[in-house]
C-alpha positions as a LaTeX table, in Angstrom:
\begin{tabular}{lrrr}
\hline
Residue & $x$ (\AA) & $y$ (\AA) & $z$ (\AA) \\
\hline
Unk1 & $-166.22$ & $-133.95$ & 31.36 \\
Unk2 & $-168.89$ & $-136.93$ & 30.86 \\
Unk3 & $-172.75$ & $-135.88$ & 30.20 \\
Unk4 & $-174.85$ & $-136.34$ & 33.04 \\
Unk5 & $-177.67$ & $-138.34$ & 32.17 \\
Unk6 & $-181.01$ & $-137.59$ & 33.58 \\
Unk7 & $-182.84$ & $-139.92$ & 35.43 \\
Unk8 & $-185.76$ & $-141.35$ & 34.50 \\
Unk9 & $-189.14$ & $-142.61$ & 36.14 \\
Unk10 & $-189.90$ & $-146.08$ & 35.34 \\
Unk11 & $-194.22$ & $-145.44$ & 34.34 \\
Unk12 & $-194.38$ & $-148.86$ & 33.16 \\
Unk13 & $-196.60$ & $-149.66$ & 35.98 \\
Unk14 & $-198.47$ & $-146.53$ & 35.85 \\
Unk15 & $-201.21$ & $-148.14$ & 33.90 \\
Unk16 & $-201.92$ & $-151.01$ & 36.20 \\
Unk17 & $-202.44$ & $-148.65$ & 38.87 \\
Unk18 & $-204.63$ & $-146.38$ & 37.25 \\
Unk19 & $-206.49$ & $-149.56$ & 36.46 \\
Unk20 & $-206.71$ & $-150.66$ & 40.43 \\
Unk21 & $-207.44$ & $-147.49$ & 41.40 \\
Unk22 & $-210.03$ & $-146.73$ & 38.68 \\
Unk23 & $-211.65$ & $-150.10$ & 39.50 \\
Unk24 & $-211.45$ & $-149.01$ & 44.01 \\
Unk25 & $-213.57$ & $-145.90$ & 43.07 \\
Unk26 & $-216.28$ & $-147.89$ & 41.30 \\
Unk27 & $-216.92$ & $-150.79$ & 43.71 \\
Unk28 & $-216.45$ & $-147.80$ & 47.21 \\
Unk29 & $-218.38$ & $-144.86$ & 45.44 \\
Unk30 & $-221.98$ & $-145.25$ & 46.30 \\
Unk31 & $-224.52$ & $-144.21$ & 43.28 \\
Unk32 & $-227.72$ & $-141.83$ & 44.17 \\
Unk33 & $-230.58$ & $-144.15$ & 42.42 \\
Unk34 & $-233.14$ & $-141.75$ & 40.69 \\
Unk35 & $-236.63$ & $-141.37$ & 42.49 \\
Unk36 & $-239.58$ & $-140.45$ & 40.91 \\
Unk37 & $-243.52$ & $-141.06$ & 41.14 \\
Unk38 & $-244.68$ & $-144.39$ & 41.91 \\
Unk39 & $-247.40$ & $-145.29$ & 39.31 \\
Unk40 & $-248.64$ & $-148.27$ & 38.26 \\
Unk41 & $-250.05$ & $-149.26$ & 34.61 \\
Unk42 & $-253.22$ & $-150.74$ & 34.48 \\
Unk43 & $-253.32$ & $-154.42$ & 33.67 \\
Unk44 & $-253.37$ & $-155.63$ & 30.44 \\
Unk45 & $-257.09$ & $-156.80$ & 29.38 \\
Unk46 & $-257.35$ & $-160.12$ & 27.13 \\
Unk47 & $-260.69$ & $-159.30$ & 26.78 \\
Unk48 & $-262.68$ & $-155.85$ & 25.38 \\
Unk49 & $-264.48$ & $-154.41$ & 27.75 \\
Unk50 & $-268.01$ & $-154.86$ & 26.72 \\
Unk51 & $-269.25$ & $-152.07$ & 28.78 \\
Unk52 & $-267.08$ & $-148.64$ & 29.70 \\
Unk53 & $-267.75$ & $-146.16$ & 31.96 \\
Unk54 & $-269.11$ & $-143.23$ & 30.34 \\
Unk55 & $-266.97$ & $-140.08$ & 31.30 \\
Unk56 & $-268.94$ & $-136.85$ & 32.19 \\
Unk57 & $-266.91$ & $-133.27$ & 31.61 \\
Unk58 & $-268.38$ & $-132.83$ & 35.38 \\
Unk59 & $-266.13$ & $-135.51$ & 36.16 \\
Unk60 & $-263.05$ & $-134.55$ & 34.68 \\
Unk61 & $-260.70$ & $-132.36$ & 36.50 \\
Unk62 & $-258.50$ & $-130.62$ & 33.77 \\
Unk63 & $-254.93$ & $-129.85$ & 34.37 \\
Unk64 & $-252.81$ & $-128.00$ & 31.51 \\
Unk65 & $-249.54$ & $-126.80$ & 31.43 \\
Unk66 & $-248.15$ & $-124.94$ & 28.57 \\
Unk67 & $-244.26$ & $-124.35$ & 27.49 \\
Unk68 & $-243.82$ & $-121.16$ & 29.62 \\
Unk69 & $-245.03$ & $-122.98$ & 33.03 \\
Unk70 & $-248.23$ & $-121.63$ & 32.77 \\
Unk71 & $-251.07$ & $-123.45$ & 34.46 \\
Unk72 & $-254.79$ & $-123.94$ & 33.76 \\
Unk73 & $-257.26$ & $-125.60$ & 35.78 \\
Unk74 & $-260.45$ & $-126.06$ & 34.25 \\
Unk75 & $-259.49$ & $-123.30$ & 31.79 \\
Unk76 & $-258.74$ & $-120.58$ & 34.54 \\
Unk77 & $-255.21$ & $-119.97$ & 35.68 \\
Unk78 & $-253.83$ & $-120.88$ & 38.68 \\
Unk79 & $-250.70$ & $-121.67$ & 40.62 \\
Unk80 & $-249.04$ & $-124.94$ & 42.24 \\
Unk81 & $-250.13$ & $-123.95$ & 45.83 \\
Unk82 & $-254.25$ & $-124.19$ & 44.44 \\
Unk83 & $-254.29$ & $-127.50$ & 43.33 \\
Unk84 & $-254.44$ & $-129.54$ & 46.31 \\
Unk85 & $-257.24$ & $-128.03$ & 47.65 \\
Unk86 & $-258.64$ & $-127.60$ & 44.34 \\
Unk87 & $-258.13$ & $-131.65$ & 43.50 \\
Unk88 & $-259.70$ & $-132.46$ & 47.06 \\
Unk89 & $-262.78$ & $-130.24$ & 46.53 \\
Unk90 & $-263.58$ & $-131.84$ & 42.94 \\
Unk91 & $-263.07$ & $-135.63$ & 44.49 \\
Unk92 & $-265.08$ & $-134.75$ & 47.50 \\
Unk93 & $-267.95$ & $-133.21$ & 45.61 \\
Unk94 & $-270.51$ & $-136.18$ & 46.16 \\
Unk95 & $-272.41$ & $-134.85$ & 42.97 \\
Unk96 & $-274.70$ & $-137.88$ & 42.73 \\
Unk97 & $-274.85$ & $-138.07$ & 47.16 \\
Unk98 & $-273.81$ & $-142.31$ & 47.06 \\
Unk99 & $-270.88$ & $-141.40$ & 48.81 \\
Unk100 & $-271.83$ & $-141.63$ & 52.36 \\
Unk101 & $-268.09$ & $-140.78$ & 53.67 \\
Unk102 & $-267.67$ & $-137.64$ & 51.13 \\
Unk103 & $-267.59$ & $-134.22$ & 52.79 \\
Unk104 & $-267.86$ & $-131.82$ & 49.45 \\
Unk105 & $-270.92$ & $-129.44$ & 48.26 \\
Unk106 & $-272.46$ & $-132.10$ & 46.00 \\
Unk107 & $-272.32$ & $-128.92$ & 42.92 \\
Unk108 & $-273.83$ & $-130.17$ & 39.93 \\
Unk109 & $-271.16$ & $-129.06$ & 37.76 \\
Unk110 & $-268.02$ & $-130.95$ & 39.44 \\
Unk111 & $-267.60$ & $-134.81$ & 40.22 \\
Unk112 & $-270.54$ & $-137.59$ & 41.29 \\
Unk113 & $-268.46$ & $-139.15$ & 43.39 \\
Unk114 & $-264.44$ & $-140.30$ & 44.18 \\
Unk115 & $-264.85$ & $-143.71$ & 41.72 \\
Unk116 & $-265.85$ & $-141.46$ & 38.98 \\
Unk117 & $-263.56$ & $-138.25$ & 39.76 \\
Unk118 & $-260.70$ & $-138.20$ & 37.04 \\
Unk119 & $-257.90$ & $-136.22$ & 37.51 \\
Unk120 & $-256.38$ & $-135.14$ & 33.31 \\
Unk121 & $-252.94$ & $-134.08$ & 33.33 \\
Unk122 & $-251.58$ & $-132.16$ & 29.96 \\
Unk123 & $-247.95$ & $-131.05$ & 29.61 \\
Unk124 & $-246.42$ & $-129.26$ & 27.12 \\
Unk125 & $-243.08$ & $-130.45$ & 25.90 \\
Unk126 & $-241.19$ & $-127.38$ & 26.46 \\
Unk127 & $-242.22$ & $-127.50$ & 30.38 \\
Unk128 & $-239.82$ & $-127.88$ & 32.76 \\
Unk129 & $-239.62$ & $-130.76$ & 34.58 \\
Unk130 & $-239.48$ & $-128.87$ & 38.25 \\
Unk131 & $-242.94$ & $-127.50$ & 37.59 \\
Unk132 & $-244.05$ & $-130.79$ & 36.04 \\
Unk133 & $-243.00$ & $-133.06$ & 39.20 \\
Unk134 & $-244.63$ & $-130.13$ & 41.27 \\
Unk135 & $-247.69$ & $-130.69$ & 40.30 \\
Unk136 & $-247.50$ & $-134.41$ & 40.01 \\
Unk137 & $-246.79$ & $-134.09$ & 43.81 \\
Unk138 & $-249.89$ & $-131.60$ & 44.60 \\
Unk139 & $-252.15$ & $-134.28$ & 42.97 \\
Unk140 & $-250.97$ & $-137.10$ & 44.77 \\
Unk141 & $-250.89$ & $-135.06$ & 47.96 \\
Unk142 & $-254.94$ & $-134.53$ & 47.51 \\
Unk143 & $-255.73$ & $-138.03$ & 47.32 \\
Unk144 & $-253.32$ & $-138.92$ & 50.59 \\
Unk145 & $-254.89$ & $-136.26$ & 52.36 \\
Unk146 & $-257.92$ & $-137.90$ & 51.95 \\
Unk147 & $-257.11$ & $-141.49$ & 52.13 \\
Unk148 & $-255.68$ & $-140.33$ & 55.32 \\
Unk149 & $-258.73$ & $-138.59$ & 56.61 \\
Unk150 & $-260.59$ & $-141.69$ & 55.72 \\
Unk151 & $-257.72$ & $-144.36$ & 57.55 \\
Unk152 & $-258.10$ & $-141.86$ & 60.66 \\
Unk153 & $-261.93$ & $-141.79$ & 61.07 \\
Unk154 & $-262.71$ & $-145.42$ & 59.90 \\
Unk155 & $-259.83$ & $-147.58$ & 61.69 \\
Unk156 & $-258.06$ & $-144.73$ & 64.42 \\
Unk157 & $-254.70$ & $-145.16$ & 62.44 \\
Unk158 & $-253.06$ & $-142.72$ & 59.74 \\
Unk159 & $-252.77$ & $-143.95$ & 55.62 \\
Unk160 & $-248.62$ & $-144.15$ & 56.58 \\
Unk161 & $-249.28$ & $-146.58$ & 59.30 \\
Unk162 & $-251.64$ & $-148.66$ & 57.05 \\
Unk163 & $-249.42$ & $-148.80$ & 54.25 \\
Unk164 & $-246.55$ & $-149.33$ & 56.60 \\
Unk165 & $-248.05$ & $-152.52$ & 58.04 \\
Unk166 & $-249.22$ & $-153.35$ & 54.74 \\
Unk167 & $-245.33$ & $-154.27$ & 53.86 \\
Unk168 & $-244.24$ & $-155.28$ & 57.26 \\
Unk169 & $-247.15$ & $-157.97$ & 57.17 \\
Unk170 & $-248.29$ & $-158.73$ & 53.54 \\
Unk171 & $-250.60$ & $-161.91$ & 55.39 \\
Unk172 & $-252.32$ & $-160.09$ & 57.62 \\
Unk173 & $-255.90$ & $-160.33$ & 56.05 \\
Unk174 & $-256.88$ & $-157.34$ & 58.48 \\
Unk175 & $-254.25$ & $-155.19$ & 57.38 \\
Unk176 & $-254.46$ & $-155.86$ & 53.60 \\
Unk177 & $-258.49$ & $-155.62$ & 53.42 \\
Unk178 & $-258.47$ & $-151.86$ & 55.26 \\
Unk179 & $-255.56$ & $-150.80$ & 52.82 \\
Unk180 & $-257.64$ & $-152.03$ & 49.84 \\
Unk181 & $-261.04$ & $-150.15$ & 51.30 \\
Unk182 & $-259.55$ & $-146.99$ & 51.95 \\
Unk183 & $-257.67$ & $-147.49$ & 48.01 \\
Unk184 & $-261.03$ & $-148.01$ & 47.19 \\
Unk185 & $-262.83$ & $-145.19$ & 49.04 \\
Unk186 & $-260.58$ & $-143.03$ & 46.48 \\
Unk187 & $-258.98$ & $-144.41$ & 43.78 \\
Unk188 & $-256.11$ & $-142.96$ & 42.10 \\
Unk189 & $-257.82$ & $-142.07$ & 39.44 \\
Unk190 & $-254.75$ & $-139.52$ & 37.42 \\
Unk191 & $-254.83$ & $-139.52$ & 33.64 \\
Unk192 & $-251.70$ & $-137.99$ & 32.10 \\
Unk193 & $-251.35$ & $-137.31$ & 28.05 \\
Unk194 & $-248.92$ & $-137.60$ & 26.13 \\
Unk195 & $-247.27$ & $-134.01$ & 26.35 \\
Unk196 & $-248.11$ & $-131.64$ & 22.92 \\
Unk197 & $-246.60$ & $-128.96$ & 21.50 \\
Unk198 & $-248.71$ & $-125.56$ & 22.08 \\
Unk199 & $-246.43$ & $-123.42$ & 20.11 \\
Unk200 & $-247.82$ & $-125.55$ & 17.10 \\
Unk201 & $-251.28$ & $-124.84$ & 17.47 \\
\hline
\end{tabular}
């Protein structure tokens, strides 16, 4: 009685097609592009500055973050949900009463005024990065809530409908000079550190 011979399955092809197929997923599958904070780094100077603004403590808003996603602000502790109205209260002050817009309690001991107000963030390198874009996004917040108090009582029209016309029409002189005033009326004034180690100190 003969052997039956088994058939076989010709895979000689079986490489092209995991080719084609590999190269099908990676032109069809679309990629989710990281988003993060929009910031943009000062301009590099090819001069020294002869003259620098003096910084105050007064006008230093203090942010720190240790390894355990604890939070000080101003050396007292606090949580995520205080810092906006915290942030807004410090920019607003009107310590030194030029700002004729400003609506804060002109205290002594917090800011002169919005162009002096710095906002110091410190991280520690053990905190997490949820926490860390948290409060990234509180700060921020503060100064569009009052860039957009500002857009609304100066030209009628929100900060999102400035900025929005802004890109539509980059050569509209009108557009591009009330963006710039209320940019100026509060700058974003955010200075982040490089992030320490606490458990070292």
């Amino acid at each position: 009685m003969a052997k039956r011979e088994t058939p076989e399955i010709n895979a000689g092809s079986m490489a092209d097609i995991s080719f084609l197929l590999l190269i099908f997923f990676l032109v069809a599958t679309t990629m989710d592009v990281d988003t993060g904070l929009q910031r943009r780094l000062p301009q590099i100077q090819d001069e020294p500055q002869q003259e620098q603004q003096k910084l105050y403590k007064r006008n230093i808003f203090q942010i720190v973050i240790n390894g355990y996603d604890q939070m000080l602000i101003d050396d007292n502790i606090a949580e995520v949900s205080e810092i906006r109205d915290k942030v807004i209260e410090f920019i607003d002050n009107n310590g030194d009463g030029s700002c004729e817009f400003c609506r804060g309690m002109k205290s002594p001991t917090s800011s002169d005024n919005p162009n002096k107000a710095v906002v110091s963030l410190t991280n520690d390198r053990a905190t997490t990065y949820g926490l860390y874009i948290a409060v990234q996004n509180e700060v921020v917040g503060a100064y569009n809530d009052l860039r957009e108090r500002y857009a609304k009582e100066h030209f009628g029209k929100s900060w999102k409908e400035l900025e929005k016309a802004e890109t539509e029409n980059p050569d509209d002189e009108t557009v591009v000079a009330r963006v710039k005033e209320v940019k100026d009326a509060y700058p974003l004034n955010i200075s982040e550190a490089e992030p320490v180690d606490y458990s070292k100190q």
